[in-house]
N, C-alpha and C positions, 0 to 999 in steps of 0.2 A: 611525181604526181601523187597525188594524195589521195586517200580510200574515199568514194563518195563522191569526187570535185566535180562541179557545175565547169563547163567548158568555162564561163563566165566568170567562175571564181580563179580557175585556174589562170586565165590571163590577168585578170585584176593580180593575183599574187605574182605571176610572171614578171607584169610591169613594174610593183614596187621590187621584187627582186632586181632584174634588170637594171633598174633606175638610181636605185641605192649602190648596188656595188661598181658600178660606172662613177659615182660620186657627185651625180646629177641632181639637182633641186628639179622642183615642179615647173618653179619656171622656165629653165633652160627646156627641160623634154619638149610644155607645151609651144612654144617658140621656132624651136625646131619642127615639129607638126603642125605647126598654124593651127593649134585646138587654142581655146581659151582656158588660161591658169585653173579657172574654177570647175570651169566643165574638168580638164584633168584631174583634179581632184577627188570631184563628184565620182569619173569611172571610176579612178582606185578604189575607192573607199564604199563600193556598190551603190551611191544613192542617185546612180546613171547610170542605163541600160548601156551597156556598150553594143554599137554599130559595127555593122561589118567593115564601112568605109573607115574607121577608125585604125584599123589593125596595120595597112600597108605607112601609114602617115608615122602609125608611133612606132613602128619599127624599122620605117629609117630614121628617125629621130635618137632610136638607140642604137644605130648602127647594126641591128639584126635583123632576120627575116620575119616575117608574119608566123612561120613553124616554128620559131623560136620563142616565142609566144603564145604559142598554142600547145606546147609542147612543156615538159616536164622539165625539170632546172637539170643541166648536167651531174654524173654524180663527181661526187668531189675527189681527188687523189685521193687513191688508197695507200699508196705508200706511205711508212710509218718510218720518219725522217729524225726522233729522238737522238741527241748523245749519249752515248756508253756515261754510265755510274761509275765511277771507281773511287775503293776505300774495301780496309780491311783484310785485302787478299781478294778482294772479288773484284770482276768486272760485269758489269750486269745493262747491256741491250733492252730497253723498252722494246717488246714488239705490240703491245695493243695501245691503243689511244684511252687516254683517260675519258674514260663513258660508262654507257648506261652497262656494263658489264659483271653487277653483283659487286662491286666494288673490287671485283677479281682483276689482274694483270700479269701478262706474262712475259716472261724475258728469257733472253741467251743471256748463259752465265759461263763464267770463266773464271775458275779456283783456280786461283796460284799458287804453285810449292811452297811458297811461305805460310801458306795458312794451314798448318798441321799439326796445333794445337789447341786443346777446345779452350775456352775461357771458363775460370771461375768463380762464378758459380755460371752455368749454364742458361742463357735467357730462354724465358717465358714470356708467351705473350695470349691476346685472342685470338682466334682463326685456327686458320689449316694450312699447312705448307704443301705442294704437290711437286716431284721434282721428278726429271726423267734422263737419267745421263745417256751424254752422243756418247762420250770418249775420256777414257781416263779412271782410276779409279774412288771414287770419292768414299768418305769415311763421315757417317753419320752416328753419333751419337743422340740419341734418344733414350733418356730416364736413366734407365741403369743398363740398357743395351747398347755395346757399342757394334755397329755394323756396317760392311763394306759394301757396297753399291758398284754394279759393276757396268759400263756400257751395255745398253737393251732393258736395263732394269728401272722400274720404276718405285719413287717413294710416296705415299699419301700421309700425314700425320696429323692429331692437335699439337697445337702447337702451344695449349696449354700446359704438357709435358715435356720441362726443363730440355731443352736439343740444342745441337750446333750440326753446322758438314763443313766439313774441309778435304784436304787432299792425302791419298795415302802415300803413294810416290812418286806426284808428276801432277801437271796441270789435269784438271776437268771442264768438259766440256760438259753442259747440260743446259734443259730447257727447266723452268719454276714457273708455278704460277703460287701468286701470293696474295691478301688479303689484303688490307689499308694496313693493319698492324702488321703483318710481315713484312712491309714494303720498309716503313718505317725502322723497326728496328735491322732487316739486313742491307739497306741502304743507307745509314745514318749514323751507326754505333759503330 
């Protein structure tokens, strides 16, 4: 339901909701409701008061109740159904949906023992990297400090200072979140 919505408006959006992800034309609904094409129309598009008698007709014509109509669109799966990324020695889990979220996303990561050499020369990018290990010990080099990360500990950095992480002696488990350039260069390079 939307901030402000006229009971009115909200059914008018219900029905084109409704009507569209059913894969229904105007014509089929009104057909099925014995309304005329254009009067359907006219409700949707508000330049028709919509009737009380209205409501029972177009929801069995969508195969929903009248509450279903009156009512707010279900929300959608929350579950965040992404395949794992792998390259580089990492394996990295989308867990956010790409959205309105600062351009931020975060993921389960998974360093493997092979990646326990930084590169040379060290990439640079724009943003911020934020990283928090489950399990394992990861090895972060940043600038001219190289530093160990130890499960429970968390890292915040620019990431405009030359960095890499990898593993000290064994897989890492951690959570990231990462900016449009971070994602880019530690999922791609």
């Amino acid at each position: 339901m939307q901030a402000n919505e006229s009971v009115d408006d909200r059914v008018r959006r219900r029905l084109r909701e409704l009507r569209t992800d059913r894969g229904m034309t105007l014509q089929q609904v009104a057909e099925r409701a014995n309304i005329d094409v254009s009067t359907l129309s006219r409700l949707e598009s508000g330049k028709r008061r919509l009737a009380l008698d209205h409501l029972p007709r177009l929801a069995a014509a969508l195969g929903v109740t009248a509450d279903d109509l009156l009512g707010a669109a279900p929300a959608a799966d929350p579950r965040i159904r992404s395949r794992p990324i792998t390259g580089d020695g990492l394996t990295m889990w989308p867990l956010t949906r790409r959205g309105p979220a600062a351009g931020l996303h975060a993921y389960k990561l998974r360093i493997h023992p092979e990646r326990d050499t930084p590169p040379d020369p060290l990439p640079v990018h724009e943003g911020h990297d934020w990283m928090y290990v489950l399990s394992g010990r990861m090895r972060l080099v940043l600038g001219q400090k190289d530093l160990i990360v130890e499960p429970g500990e968390a890292v915040e950095f620019s990431t405009l200072v030359p960095h890499w992480f990898g593993v000290v002696d064994g897989p890492v488990e951690a959570i990231g979140i990462f900016g449009p350039q971070g994602e880019r260069v530690h999922l791609h390079d």
